[in-house]
DRENVOKOL-879778 format. One record per atom (N, C-alpha, C): residue in one letter; x, y, z. Coordinates in pm, whole numbers, padded with zeros to 5 digits, always signed. Last residue first. Example, Ala and Ser with C-alpha at 12.3 -4.5 7.8 and 13.67 -1.06 7.14 Angstrom:
S+01285-00225+00708 S+01367-00106+00714 S+01290+00003+00787 A+01319-00569+00780 A+01230-00450+00780 A+01320-00330+00780 
***
This chain:
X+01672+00164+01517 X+01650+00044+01469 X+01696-00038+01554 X+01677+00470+01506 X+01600+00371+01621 X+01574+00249+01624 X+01847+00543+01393 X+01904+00593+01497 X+01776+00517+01565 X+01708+00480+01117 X+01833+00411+01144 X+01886+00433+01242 X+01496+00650+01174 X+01452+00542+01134 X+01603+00416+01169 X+01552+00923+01121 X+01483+00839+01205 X+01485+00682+01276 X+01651+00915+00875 X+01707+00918+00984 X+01711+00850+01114 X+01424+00838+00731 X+01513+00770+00739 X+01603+00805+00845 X+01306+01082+00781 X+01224+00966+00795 X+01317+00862+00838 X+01417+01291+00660 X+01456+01269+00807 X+01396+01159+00843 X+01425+01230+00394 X+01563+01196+00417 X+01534+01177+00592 X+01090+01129+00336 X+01166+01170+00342 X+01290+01185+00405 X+00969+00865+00400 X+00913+00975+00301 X+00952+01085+00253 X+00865+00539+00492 X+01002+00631+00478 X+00979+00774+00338 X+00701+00372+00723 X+00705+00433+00600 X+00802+00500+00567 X+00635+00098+00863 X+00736+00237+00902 X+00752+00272+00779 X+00323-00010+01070 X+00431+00012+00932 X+00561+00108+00956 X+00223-00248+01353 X+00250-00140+01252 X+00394-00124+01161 X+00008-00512+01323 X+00147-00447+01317 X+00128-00355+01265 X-00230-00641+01374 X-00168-00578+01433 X-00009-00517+01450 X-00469-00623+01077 X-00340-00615+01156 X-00336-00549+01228 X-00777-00690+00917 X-00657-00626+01070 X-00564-00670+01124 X-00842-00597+00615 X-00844-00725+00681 X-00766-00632+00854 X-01131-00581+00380 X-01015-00522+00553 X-01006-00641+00596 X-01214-00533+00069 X-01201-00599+00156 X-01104-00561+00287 X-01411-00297-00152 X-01243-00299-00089 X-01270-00406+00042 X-01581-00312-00412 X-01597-00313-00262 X-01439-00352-00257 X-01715-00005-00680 X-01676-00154-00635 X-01612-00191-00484 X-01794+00238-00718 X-01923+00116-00669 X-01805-00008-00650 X-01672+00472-00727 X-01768+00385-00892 X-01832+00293-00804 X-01623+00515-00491 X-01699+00604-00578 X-01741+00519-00662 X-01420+00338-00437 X-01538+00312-00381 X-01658+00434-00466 X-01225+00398-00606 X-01324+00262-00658 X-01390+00249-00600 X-01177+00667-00507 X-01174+00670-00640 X-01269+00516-00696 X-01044+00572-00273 X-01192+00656-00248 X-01254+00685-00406 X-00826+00520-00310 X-00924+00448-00319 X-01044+00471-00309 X-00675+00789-00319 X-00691+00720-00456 X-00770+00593-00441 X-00709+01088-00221 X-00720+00936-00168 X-00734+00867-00308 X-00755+01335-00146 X-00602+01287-00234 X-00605+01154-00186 X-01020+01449-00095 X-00903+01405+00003 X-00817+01370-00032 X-01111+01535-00365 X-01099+01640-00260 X-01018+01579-00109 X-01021+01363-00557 X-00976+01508-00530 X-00957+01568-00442 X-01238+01157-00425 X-01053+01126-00478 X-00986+01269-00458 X-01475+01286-00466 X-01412+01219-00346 X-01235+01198-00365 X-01448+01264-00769 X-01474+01423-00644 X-01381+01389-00526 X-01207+01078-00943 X-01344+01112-00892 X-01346+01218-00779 X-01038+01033-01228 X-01038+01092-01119 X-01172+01070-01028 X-01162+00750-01458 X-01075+00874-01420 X-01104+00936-01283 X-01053+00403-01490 X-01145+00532-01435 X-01084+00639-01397 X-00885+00232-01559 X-00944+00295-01680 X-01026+00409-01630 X-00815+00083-01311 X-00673+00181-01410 X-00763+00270-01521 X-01028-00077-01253 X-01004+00057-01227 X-00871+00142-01294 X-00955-00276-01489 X-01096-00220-01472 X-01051-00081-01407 X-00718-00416-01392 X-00751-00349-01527 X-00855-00276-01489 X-00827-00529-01163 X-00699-00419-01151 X-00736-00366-01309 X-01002-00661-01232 X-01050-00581-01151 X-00981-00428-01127 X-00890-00904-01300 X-00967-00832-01355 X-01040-00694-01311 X-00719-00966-01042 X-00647-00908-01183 X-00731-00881-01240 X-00803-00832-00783 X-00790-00923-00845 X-00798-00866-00993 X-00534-00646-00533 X-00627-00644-00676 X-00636-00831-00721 X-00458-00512-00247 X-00490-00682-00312 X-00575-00638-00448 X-00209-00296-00122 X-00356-00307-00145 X-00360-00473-00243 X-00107-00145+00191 X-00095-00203+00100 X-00210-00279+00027 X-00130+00102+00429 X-00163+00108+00248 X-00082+00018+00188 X-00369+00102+00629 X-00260+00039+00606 X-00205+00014+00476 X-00562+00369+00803 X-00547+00267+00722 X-00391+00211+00640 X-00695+00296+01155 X-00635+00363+01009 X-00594+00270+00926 X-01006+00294+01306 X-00936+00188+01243 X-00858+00317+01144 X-01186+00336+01626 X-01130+00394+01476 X-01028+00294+01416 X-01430+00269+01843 X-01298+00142+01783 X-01286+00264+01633 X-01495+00510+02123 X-01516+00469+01958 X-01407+00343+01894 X-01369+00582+02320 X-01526+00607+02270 X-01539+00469+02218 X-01090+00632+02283 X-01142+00566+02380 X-01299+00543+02388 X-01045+00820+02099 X-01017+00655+02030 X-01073+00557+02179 X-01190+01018+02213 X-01238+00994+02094 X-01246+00826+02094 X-01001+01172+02394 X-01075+01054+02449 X-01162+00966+02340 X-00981+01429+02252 X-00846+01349+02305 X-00876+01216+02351 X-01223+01531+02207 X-01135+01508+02108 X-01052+01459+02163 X-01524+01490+02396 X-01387+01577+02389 X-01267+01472+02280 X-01822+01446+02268 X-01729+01348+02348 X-01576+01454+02337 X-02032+01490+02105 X-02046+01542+02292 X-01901+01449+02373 X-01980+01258+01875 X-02008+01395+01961 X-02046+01380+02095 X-01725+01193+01666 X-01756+01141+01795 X-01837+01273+01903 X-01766+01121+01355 X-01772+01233+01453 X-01852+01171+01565 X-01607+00841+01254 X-01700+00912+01267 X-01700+00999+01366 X-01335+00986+01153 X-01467+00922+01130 X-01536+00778+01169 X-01081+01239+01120 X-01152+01091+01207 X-01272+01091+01214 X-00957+01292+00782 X-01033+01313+00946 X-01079+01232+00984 X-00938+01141+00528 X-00797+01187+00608 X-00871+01291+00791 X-01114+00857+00472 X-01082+01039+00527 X-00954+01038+00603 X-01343+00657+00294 X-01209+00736+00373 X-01137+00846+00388 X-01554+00413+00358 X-01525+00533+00358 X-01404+00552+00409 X-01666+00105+00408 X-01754+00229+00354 X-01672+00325+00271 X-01448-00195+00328 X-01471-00007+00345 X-01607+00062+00328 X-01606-00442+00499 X-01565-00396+00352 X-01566-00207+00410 X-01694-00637+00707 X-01496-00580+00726 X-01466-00502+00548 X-01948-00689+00758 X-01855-00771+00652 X-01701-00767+00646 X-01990-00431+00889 X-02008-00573+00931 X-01906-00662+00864 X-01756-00175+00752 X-01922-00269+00798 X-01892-00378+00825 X-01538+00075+00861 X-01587-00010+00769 X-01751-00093+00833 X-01328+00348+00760 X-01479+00261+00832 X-01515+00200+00760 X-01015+00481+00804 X-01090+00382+00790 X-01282+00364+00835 X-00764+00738+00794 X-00882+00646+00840 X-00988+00587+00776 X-00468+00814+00708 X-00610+00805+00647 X-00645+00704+00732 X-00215+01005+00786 X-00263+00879+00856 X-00446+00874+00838 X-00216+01298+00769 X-00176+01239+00713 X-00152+01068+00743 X-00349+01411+00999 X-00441+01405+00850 X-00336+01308+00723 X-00404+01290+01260 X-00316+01270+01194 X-00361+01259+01039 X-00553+01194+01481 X-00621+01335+01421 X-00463+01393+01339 X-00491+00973+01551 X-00672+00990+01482 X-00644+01111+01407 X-00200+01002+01678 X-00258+00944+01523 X-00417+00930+01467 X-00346+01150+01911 X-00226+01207+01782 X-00224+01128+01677 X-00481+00967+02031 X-00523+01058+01957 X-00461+01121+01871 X-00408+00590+02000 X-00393+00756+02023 X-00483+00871+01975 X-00495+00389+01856 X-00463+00384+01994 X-00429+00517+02039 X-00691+00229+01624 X-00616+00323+01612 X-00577+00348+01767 X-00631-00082+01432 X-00727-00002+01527 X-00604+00114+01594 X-00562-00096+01006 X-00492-00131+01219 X-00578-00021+01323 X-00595-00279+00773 X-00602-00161+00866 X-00580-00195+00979 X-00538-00345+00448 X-00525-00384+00553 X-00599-00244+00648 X-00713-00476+00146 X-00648-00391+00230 X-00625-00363+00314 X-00862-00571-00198 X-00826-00564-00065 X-00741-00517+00044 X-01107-00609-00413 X-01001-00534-00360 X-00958-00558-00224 X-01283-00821-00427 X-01227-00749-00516 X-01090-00679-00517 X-01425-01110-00342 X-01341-01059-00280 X-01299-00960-00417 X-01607-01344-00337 X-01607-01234-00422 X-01525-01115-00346 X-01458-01573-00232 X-01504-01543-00363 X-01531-01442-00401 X-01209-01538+00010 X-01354-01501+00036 X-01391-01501-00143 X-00939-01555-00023 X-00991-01697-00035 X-01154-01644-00018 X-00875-01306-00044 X-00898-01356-00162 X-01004-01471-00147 X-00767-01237+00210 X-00886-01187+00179 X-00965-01244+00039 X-00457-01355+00214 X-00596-01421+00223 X-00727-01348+00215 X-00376-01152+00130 X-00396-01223+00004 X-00522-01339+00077 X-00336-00988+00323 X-00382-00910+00226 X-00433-01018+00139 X-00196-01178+00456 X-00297-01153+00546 X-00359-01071+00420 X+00101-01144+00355 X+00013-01286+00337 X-00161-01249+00414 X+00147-00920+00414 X+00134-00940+00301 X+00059-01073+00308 X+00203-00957+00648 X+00094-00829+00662 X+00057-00895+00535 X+00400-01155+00689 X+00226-01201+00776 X+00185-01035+00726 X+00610-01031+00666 X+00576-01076+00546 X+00420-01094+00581 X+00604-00649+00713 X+00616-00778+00784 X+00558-00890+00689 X+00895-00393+00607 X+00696-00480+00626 X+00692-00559+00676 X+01075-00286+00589 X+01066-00308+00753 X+00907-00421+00724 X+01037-00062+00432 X+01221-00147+00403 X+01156-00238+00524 X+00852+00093+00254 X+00884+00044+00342 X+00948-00096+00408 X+00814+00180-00011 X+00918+00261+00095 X+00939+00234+00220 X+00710+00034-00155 X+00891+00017-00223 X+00948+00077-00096 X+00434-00118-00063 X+00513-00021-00079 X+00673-00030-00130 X+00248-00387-00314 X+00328-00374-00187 X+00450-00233-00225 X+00006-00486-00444 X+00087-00403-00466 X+00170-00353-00322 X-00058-00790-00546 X-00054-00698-00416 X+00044-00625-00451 X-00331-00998-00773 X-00170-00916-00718 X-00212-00832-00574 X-00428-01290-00861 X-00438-01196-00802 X-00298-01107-00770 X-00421-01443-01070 X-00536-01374-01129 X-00563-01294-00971 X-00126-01444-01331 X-00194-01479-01211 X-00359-01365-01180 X+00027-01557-01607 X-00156-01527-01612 X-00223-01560-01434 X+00265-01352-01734 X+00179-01439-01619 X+00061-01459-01578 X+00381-01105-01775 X+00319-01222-01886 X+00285-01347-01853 X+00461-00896-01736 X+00544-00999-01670 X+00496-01122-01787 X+00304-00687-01854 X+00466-00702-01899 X+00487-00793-01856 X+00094-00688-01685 X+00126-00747-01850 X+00214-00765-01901 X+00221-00607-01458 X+00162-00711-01437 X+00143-00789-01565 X+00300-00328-01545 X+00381-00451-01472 X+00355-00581-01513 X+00030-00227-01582 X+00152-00216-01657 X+00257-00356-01651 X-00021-00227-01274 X-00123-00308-01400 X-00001-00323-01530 X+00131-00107-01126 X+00114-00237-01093 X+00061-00291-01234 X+00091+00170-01213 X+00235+00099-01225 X+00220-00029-01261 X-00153+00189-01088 X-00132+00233-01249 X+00029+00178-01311 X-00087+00167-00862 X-00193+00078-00872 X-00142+00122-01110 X+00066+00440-00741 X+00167+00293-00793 X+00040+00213-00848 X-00008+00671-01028 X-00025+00621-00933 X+00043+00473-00923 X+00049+00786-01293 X+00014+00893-01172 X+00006+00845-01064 X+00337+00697-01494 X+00155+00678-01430 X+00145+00761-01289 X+00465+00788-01684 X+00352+00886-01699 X+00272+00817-01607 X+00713+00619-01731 X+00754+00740-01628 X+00597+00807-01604 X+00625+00231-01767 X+00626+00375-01829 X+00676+00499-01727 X+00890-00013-01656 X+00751+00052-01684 X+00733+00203-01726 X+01080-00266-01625 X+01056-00158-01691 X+00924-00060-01760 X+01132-00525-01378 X+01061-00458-01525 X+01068-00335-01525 X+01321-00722-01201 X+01224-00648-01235 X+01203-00617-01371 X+01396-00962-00945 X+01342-00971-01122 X+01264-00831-01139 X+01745-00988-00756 X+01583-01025-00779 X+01525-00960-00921 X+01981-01038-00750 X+01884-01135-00809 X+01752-01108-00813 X+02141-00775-00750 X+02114-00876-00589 X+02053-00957-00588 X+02099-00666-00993 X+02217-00714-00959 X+02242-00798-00774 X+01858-00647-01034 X+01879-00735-01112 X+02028-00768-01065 X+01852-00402-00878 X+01755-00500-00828 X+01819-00617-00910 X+01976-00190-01014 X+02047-00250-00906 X+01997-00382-00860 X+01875-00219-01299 X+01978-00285-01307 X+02053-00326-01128 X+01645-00072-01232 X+01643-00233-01277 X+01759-00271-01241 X+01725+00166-01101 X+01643+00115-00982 X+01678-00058-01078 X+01844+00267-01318 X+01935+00253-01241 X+01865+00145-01128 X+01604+00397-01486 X+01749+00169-01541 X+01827+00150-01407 X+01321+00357-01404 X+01430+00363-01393 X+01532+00292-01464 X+01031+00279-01342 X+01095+00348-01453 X+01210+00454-01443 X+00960-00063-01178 X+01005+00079-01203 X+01004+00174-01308 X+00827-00314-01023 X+00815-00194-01125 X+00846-00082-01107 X+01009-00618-00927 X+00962-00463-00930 X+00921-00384-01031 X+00807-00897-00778 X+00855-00822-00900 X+00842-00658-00849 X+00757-01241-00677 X+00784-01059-00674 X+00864-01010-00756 X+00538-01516-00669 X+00650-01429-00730 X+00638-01276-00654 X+00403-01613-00489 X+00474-01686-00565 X+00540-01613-00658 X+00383-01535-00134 X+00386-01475-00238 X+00486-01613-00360 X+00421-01565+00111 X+00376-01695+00040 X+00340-01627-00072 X+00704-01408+00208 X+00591-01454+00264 X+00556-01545+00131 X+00984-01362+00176 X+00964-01434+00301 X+00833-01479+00299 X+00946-01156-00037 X+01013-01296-00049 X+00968-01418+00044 X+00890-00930+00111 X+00839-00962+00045 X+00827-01075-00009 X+01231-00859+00185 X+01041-00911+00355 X+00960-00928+00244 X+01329-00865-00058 X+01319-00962+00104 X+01265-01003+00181 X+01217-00617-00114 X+01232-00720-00195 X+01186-00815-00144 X+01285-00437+00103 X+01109-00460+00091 X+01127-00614-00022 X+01587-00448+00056 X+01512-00478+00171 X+01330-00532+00201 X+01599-00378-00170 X+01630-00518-00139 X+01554-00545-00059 X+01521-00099-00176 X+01460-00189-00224 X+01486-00320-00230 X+01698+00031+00015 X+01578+00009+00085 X+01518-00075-00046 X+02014-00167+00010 X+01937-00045+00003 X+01806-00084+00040 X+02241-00212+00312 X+02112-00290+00160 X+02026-00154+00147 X+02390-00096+00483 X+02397-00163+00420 X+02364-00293+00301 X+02156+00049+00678 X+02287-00066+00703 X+02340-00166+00600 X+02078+00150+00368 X+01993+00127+00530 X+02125+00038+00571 X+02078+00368+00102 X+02113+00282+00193 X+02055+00271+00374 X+01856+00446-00192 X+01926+00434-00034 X+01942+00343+00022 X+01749+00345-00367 X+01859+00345-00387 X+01885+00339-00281 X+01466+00477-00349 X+01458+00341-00329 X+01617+00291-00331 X+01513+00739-00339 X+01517+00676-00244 X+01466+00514-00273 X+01579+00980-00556 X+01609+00864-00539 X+01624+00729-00455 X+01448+01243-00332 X+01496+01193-00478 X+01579+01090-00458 X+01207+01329-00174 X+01341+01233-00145 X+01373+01164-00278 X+00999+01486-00233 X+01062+01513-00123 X+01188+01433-00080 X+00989+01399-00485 X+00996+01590-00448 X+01032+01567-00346 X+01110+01173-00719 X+01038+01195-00611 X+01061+01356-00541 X+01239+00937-00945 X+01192+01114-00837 X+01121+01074-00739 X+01236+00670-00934 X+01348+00751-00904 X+01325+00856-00819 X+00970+00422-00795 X+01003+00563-00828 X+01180+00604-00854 X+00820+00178-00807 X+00951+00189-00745 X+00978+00323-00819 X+00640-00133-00648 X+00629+00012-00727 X+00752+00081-00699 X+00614-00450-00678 X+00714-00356-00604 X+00669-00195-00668 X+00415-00726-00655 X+00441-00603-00714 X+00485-00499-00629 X+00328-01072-00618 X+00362-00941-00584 X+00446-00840-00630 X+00091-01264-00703 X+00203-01203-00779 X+00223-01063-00697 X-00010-01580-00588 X-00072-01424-00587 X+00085-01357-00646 X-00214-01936-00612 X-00093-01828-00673 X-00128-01653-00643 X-00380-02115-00441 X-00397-01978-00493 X-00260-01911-00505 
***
């Protein structure tokens, strides 16, 4: 099973303009995801950008990107673009973050084995949750899922309401799972949702998968135990290089 991995790669951005450019000890942060991307059993990677500056740096440390439109609203809307432009007839991708310089390649290879299941559509990681400060972390989307390990549902609040139980003891109740945003399209599938417009659910939590569980199609979980380090803004990074 061939799988094609996909870099999404912004210039703007509102809260950290030009950050895939940045430097981290010396590689910027898109070599870096390049790299840990490389490492795993991915048979190609590619970036999509719409930039010249983001192509031409990537093209100058070898690795292969493309040139994609500035109008998509989302990286999954990047990915598809990409994915025709490359002109490869693989029939699964992973859209892997640009902002996190640190992934682990086993997260990415763990996304693609969800594939080997046949009817596998979408797919996506999650990690059981261990605090309360990250349950009740609206910006750290949670997870539920069923038997099978397919999403029900997702919320930026912790779900399910744990009652008669005090809010700080919750993750001690209950197994909560958040969620790990890198995602597995199978290539017919990736076309398919790029064509649906917004949905309620989508709006009203700014969740963009909550968008294919609305139409009806099923998102696969898989669990990791690693966690991510996302980078979102300049203090992120700070962060981030004073604790490395």
């Amino acid at each position: 099973m061939e799988v094609l991995g996909i870099i999404p790669a912004r210039y703007a951005s509102t809260r950290f303009p030009g950050k895939p450019l940045t430097d981290i000890h010396g590689k910027s942060m898109i070599q870096r995801v390049y790299e840990q991307a490389k490492k795993s059993g991915l048979a190609e990677v590619l970036v999509a950008t719409d930039d010249a500056r983001i192509l031409e740096h990537v093209q100058s440390f070898g690795g292969k990107a493309v040139m994609t439109g500035s109008h998509h609203q989302s990286g999954t809307d990047r990915c598809f673009e990409a994915y025709k432009l490359n002109n490869q007839p693989y029939e699964y991708i992973i859209n892997i973050q640009g902002d996190e310089p640190f992934i682990h390649p086993e997260q990415i290879d763990l996304v693609a084995a969800c594939f080997e299941k046949p009817n596998t559509q979408l797919a996506t990681l999650v990690k059981q949750v261990e605090t309360a400060e990250e349950l009740f972390n609206v910006n750290s989307p949670k997870v539920v899922i069923n038997q099978a390990k397919e999403a029900l549902y997702f919320s930026r609040q912790p779900i399910p309401y744990c009652r008669n139980v005090p809010n700080d003891i919750w993750h001690k109740q209950h197994t909560y799972y958040k969620h790990i945003g890198i995602y597995g399209y199978r290539a017919d599938i990736l076309e398919q949702i790029t064509q649906l417009p917004p949905s309620a659910l989508e709006l009203a939590e700014s969740l963009e998968q909550l968008r294919w569980l609305e139409h009806g199609f099923k998102i696969t979980t898989a669990l990791t135990h690693h966690e991510t380090i996302g980078i979102d803004t300049p203090e992120d990074l700070e962060r981030v290089i004073n604790n490395e």
